[in-house]
N, CA, C and O atoms as CSV, one atom per row, in Angstrom:
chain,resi,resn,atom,element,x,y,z
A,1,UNK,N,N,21.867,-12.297,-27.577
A,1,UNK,CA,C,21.305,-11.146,-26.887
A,1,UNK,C,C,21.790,-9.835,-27.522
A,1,UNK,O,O,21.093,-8.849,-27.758
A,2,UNK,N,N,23.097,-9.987,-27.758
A,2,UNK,CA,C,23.598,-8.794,-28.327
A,2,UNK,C,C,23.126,-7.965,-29.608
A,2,UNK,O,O,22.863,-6.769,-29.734
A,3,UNK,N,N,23.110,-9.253,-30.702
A,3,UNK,CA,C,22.170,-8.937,-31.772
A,3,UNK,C,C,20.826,-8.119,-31.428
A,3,UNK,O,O,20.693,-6.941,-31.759
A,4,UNK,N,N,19.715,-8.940,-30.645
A,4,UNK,CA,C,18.857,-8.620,-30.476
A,4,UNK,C,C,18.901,-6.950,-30.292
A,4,UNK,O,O,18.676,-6.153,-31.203
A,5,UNK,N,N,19.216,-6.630,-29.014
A,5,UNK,CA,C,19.687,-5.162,-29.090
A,5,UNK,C,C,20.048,-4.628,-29.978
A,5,UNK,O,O,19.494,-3.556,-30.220
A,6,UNK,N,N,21.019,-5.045,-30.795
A,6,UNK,CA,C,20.712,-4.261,-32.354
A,6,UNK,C,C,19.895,-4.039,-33.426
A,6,UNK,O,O,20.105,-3.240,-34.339
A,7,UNK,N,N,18.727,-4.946,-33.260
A,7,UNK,CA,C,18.197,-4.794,-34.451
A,7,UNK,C,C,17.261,-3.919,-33.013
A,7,UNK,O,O,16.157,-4.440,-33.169
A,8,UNK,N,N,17.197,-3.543,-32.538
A,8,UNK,CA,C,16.041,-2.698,-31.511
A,8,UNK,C,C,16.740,-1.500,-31.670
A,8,UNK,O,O,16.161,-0.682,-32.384
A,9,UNK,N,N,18.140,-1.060,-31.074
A,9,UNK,CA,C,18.897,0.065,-30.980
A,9,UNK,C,C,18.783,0.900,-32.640
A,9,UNK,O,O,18.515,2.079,-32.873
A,10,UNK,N,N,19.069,-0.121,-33.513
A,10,UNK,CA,C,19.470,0.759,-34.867
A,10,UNK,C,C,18.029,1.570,-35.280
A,10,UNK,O,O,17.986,2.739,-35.664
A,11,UNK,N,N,17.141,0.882,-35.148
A,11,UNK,CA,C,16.090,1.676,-36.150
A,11,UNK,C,C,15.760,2.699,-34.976
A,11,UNK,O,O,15.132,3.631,-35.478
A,12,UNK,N,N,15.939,2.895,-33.587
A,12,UNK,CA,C,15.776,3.835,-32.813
A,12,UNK,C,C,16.848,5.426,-33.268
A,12,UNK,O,O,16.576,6.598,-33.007
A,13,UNK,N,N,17.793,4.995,-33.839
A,13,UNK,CA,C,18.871,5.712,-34.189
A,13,UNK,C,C,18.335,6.431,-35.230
A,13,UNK,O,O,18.217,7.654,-35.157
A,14,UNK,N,N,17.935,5.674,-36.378
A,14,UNK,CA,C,17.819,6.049,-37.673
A,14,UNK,C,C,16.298,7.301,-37.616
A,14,UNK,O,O,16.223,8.416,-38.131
A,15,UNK,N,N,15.431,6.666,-36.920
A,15,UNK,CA,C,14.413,7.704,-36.435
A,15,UNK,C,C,15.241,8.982,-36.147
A,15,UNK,O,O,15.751,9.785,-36.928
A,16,UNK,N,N,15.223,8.935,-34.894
A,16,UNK,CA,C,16.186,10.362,-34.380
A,16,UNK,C,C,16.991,10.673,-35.313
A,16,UNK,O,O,17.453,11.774,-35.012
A,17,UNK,N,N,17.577,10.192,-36.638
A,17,UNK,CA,C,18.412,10.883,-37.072
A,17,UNK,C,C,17.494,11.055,-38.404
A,17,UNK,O,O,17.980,11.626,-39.380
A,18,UNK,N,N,16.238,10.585,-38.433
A,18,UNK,CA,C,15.442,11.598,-39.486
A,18,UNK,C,C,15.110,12.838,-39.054
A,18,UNK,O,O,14.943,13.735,-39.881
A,19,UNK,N,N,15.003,13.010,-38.044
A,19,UNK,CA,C,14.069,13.995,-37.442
A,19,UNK,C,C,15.219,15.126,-37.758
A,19,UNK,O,O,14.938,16.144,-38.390
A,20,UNK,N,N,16.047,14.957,-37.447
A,20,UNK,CA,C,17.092,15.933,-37.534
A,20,UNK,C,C,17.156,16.547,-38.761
A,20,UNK,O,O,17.071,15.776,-39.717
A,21,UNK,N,N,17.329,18.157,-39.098
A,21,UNK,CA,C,17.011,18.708,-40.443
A,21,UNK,C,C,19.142,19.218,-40.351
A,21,UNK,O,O,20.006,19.517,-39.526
A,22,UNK,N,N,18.957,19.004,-41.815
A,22,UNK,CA,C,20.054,19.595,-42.164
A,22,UNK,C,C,20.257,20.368,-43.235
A,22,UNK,O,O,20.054,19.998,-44.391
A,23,UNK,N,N,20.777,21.774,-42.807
A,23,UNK,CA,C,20.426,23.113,-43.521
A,23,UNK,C,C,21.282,23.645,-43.060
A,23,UNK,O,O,21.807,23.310,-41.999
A,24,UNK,N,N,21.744,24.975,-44.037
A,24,UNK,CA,C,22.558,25.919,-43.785
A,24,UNK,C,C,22.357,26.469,-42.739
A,24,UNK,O,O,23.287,26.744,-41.980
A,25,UNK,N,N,21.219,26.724,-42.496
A,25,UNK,CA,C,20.278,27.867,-41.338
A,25,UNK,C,C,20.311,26.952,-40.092
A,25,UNK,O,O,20.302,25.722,-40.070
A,26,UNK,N,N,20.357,27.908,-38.961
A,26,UNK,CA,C,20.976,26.958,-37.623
A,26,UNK,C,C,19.877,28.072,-36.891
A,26,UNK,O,O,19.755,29.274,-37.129
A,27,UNK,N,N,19.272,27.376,-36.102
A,27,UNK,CA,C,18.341,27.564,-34.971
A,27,UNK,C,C,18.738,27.566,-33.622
A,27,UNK,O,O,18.141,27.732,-32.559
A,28,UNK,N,N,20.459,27.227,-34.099
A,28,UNK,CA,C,20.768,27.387,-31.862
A,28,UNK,C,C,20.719,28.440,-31.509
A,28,UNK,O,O,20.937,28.549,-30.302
A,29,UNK,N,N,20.451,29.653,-32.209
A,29,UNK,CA,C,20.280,31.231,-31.136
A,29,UNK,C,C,19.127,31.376,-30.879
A,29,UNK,O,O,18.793,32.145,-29.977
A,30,UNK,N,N,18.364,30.787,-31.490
A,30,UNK,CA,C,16.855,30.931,-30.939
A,30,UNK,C,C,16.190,30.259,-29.808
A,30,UNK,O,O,16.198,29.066,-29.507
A,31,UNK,N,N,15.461,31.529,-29.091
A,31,UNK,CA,C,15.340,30.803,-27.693
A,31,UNK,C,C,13.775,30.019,-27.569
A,31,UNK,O,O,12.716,30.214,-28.165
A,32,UNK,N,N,14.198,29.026,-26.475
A,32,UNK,CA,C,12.896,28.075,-26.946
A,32,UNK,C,C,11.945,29.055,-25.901
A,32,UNK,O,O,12.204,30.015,-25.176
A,33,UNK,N,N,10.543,28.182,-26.267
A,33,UNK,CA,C,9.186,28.927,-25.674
A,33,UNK,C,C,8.773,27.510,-25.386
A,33,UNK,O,O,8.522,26.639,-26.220
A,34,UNK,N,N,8.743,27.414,-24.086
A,34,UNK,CA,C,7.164,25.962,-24.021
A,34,UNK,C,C,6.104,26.582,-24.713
A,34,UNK,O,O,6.007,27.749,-25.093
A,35,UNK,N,N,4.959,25.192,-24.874
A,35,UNK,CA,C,3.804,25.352,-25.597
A,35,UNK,C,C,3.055,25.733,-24.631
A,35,UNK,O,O,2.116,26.284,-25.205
A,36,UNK,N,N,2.811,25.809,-23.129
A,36,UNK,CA,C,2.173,26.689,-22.238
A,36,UNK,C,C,2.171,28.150,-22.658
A,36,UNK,O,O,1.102,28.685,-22.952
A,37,UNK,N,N,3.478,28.913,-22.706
A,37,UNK,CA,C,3.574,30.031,-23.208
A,37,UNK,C,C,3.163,30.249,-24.627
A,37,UNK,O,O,2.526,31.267,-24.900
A,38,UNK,N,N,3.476,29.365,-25.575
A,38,UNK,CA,C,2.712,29.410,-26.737
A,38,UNK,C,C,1.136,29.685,-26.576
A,38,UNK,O,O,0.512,30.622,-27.073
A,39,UNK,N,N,0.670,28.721,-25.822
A,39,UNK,CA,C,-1.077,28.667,-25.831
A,39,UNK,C,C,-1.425,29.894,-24.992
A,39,UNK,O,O,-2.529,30.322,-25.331
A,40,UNK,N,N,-0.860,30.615,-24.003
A,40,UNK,CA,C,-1.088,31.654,-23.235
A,40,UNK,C,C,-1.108,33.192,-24.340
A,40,UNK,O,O,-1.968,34.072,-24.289
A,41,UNK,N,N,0.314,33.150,-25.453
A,41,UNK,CA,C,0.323,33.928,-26.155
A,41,UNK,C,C,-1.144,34.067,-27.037
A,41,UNK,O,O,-2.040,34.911,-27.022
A,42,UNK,N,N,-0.947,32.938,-27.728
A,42,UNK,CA,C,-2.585,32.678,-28.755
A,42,UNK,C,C,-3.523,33.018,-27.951
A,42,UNK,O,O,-3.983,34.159,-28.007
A,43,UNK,N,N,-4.048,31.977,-26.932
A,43,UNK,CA,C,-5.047,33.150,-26.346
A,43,UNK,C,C,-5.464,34.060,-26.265
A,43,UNK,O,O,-6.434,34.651,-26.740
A,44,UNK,N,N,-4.515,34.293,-25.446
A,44,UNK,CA,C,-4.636,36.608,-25.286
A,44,UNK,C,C,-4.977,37.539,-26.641
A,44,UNK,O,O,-5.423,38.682,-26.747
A,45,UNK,N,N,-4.523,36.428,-27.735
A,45,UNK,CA,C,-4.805,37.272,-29.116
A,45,UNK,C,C,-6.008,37.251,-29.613
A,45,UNK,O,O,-6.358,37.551,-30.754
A,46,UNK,N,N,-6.788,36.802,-28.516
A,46,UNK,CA,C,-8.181,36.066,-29.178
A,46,UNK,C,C,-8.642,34.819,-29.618
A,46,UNK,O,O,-9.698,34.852,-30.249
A,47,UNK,N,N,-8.150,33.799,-29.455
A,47,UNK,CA,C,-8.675,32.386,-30.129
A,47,UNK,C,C,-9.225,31.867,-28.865
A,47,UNK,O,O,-8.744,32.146,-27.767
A,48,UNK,N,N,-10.257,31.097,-29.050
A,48,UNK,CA,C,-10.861,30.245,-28.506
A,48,UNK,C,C,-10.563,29.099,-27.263
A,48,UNK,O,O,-9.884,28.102,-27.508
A,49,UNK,N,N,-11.049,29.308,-26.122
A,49,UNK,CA,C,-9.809,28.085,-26.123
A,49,UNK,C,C,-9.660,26.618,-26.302
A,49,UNK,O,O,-8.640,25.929,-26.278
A,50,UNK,N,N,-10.939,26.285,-26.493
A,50,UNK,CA,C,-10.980,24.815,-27.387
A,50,UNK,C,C,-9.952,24.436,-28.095
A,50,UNK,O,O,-9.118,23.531,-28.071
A,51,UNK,N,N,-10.252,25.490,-28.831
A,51,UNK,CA,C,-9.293,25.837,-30.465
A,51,UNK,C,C,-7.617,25.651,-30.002
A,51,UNK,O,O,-6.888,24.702,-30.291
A,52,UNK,N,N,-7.324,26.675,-29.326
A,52,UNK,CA,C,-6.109,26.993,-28.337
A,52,UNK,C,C,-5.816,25.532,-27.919
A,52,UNK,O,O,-4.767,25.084,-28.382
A,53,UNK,N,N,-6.453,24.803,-27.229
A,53,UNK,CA,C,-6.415,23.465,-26.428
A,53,UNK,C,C,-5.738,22.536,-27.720
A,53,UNK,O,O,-4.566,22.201,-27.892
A,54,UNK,N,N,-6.873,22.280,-28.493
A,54,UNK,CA,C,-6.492,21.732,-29.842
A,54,UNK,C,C,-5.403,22.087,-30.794
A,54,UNK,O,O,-5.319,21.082,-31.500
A,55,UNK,N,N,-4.474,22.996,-31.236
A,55,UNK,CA,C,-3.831,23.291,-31.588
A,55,UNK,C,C,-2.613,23.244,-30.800
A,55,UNK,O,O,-1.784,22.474,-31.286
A,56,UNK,N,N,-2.147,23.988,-29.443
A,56,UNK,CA,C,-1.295,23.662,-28.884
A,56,UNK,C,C,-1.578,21.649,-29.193
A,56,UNK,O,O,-1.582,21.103,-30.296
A,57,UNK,N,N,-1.701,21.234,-28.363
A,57,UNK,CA,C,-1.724,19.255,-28.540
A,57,UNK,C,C,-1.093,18.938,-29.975
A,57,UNK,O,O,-0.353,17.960,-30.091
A,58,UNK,N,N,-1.311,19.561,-30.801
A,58,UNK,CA,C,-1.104,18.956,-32.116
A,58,UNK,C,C,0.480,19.489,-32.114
A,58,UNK,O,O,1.381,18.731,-32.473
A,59,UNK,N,N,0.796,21.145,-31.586
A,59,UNK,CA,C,2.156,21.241,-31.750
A,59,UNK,C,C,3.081,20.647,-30.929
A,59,UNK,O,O,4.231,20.540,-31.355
A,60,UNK,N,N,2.773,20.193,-29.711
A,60,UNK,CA,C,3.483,19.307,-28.994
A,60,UNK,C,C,3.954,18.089,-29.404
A,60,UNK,O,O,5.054,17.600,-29.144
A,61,UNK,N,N,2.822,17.498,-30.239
A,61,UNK,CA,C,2.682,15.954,-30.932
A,61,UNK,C,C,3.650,15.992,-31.545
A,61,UNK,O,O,4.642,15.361,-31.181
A,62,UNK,N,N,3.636,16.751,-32.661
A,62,UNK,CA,C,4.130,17.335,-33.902
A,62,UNK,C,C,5.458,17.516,-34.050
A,62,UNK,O,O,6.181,16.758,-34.696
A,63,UNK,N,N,5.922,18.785,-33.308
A,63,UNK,CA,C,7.076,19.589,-33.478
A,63,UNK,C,C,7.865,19.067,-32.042
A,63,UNK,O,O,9.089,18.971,-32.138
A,64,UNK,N,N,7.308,18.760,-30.855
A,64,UNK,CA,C,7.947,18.608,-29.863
A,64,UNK,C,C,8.556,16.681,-29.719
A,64,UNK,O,O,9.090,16.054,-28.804
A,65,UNK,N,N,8.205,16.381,-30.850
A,65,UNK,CA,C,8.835,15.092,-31.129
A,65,UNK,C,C,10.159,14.566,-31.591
A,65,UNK,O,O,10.740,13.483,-31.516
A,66,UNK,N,N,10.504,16.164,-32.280
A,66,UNK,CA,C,12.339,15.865,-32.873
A,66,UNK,C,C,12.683,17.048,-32.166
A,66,UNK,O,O,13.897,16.968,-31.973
A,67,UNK,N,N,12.414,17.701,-31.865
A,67,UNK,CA,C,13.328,19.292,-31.341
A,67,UNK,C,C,12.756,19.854,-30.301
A,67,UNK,O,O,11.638,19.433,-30.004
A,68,UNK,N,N,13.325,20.879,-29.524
A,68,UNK,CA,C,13.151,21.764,-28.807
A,68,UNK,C,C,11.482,22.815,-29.255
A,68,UNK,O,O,11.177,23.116,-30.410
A,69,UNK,N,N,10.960,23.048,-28.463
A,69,UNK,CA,C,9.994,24.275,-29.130
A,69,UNK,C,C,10.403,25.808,-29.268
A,69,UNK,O,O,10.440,26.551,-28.287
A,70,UNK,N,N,10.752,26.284,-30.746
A,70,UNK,CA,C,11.363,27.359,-30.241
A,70,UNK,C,C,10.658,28.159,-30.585
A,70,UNK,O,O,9.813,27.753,-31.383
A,71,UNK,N,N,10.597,29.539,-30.244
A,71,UNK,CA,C,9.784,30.587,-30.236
A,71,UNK,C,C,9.430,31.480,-31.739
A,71,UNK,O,O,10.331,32.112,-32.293
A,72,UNK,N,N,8.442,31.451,-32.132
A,72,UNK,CA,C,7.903,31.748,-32.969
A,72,UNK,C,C,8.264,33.520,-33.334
A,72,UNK,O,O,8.736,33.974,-34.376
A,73,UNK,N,N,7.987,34.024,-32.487
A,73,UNK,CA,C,7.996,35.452,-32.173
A,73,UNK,C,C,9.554,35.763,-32.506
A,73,UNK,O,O,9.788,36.844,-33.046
A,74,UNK,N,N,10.453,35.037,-32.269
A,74,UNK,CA,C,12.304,35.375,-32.387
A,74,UNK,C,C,12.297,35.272,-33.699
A,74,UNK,O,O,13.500,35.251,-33.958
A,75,UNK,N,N,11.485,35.161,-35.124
A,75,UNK,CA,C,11.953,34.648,-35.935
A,75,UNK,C,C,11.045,35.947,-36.808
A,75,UNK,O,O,9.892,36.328,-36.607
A,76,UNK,N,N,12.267,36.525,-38.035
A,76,UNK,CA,C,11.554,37.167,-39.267
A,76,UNK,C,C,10.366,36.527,-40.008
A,76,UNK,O,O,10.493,35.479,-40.641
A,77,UNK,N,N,9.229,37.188,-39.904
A,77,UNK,CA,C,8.179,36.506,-40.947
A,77,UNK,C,C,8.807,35.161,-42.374
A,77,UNK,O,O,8.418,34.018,-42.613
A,78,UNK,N,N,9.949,36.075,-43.060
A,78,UNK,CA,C,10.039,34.603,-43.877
A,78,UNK,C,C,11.173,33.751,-43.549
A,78,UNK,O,O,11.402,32.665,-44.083
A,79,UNK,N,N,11.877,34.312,-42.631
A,79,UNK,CA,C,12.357,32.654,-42.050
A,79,UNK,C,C,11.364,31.914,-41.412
A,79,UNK,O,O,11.526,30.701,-41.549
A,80,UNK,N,N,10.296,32.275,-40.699
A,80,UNK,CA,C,8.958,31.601,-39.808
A,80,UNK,C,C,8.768,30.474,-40.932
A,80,UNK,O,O,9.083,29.285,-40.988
A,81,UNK,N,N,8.025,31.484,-41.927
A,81,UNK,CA,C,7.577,30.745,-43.054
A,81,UNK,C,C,8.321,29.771,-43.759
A,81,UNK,O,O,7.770,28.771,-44.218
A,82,UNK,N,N,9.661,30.009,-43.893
A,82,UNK,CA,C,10.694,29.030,-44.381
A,82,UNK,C,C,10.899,27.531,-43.812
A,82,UNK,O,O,11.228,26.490,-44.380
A,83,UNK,N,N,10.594,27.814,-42.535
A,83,UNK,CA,C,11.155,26.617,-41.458
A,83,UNK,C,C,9.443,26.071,-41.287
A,83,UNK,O,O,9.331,24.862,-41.087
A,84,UNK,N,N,8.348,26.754,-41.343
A,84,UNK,CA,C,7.290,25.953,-40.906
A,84,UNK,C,C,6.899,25.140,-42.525
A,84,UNK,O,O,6.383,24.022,-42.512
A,85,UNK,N,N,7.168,25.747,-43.653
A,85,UNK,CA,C,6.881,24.599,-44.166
A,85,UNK,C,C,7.846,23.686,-44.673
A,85,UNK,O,O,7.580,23.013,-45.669
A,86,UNK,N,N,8.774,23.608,-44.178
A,86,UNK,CA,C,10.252,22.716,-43.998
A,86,UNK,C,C,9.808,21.554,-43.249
A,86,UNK,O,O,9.828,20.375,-43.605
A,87,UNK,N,N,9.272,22.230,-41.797
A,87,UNK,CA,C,8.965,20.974,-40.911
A,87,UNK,C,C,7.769,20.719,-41.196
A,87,UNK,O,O,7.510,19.860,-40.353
A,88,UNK,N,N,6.949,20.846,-41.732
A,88,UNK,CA,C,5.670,20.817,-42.014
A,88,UNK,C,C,5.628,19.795,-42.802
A,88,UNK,O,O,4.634,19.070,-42.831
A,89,UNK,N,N,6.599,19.598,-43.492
A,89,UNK,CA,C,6.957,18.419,-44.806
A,89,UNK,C,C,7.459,16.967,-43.852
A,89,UNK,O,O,7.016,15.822,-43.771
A,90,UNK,N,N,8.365,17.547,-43.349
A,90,UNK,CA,C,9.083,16.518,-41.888
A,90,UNK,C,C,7.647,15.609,-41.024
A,90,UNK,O,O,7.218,14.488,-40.749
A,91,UNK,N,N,7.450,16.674,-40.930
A,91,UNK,CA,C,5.853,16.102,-39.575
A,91,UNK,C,C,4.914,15.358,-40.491
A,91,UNK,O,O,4.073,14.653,-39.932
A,92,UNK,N,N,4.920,15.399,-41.756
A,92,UNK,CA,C,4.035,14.773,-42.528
A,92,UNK,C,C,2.878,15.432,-41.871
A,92,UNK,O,O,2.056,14.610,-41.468
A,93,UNK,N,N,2.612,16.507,-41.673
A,93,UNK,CA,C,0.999,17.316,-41.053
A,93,UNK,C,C,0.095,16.724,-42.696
A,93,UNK,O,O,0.502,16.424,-43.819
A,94,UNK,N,N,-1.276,16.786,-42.036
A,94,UNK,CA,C,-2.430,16.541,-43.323
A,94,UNK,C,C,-2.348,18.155,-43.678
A,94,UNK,O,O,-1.673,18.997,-43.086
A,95,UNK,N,N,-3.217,18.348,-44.802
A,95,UNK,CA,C,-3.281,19.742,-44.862
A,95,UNK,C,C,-4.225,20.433,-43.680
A,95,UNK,O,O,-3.999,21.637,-43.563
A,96,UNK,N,N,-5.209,19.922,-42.809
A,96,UNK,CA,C,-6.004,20.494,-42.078
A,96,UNK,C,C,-5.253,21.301,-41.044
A,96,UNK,O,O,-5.503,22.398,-40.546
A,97,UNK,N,N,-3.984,20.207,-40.814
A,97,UNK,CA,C,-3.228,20.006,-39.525
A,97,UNK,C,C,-2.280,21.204,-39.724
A,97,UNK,O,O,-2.275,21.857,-38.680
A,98,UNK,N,N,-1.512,21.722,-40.616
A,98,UNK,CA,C,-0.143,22.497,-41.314
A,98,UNK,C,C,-1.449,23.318,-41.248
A,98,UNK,O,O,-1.436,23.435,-40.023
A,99,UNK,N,N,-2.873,24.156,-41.722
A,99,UNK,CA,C,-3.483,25.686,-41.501
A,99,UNK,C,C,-3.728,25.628,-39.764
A,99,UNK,O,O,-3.618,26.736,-39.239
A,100,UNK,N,N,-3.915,24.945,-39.200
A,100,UNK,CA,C,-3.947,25.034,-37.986
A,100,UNK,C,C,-2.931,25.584,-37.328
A,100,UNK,O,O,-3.166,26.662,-36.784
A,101,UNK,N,N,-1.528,24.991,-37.202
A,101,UNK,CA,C,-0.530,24.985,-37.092
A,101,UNK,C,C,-0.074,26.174,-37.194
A,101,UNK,O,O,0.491,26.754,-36.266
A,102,UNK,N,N,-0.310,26.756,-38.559
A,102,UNK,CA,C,0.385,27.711,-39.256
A,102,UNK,C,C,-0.401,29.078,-38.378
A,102,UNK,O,O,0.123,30.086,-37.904
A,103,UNK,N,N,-1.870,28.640,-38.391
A,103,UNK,CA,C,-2.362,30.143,-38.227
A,103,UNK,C,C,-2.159,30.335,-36.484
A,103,UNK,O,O,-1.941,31.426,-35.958
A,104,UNK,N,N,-2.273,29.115,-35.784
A,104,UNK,CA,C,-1.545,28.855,-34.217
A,104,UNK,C,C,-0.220,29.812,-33.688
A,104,UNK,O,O,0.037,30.543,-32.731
A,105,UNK,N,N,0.460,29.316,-34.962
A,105,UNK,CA,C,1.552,29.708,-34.555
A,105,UNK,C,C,2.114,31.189,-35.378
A,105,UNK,O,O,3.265,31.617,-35.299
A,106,UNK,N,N,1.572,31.496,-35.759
A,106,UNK,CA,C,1.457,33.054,-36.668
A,106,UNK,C,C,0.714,34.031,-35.440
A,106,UNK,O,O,1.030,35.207,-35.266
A,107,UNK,N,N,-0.390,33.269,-34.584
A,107,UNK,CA,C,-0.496,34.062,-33.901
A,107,UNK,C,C,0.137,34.348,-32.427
A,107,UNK,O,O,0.075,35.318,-31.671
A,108,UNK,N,N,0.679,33.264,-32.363
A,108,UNK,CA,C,1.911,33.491,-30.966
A,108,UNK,C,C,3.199,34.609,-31.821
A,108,UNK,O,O,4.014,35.283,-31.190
A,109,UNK,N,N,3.119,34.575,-33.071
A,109,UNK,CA,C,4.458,35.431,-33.658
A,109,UNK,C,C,4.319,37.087,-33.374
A,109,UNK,O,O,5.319,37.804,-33.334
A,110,UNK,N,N,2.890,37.626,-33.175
A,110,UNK,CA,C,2.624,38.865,-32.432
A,110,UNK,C,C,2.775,39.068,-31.403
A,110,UNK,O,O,2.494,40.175,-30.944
């Protein structure tokens, strides 16, 4: 029995410990944003809300699978840019998925 649990426990481990990025740059001062507030921000800026609907879902999928959601808007344009295509590489996004993403979340950064 014991075994068994291990070969179940370890590769659960090894996941979670891909997800995890390791970098000089540390993200614990940054404060998180749910993706409600994300999709409320985009909105108001004008997008669609299909679009809005669809895009938030994908960042939840996506980004809310190894980490916290943190706020787009707390972050200098090229650290934004630094870290989205960091995780962007992580998430394995298609390319359709990473311009979505990108322009989603570029517009919650206003």
């Amino acid at each position: 029995m014991q075994s068994f649990f291990c070969k179940l426990a370890l590769p659960a481990v090894l996941v979670m410990a891909g997800c995890a990025t390791s970098s000089s740059l540390s993200n614990a001062n940054v404060p998180e944003a749910h993706p409600r507030l994300i999709a409320t921000r985009v909105q108001s800026s004008g997008w669609p809300e299909k679009e809005t609907h669809r895009a938030s879902a994908l960042y939840a999928l996506k980004c809310g699978r190894c980490h916290k959601f943190y706020d787009p808007a707390a972050y200098a344009s090229d650290d934004w840019d630094m870290w989205f295509h960091k995780m962007s590489r992580k998430a394995k996004l298609e390319p359709a998925q990473e311009k979505l993403l990108s322009e989603y979340l570029g517009a919650a950064q206003k």
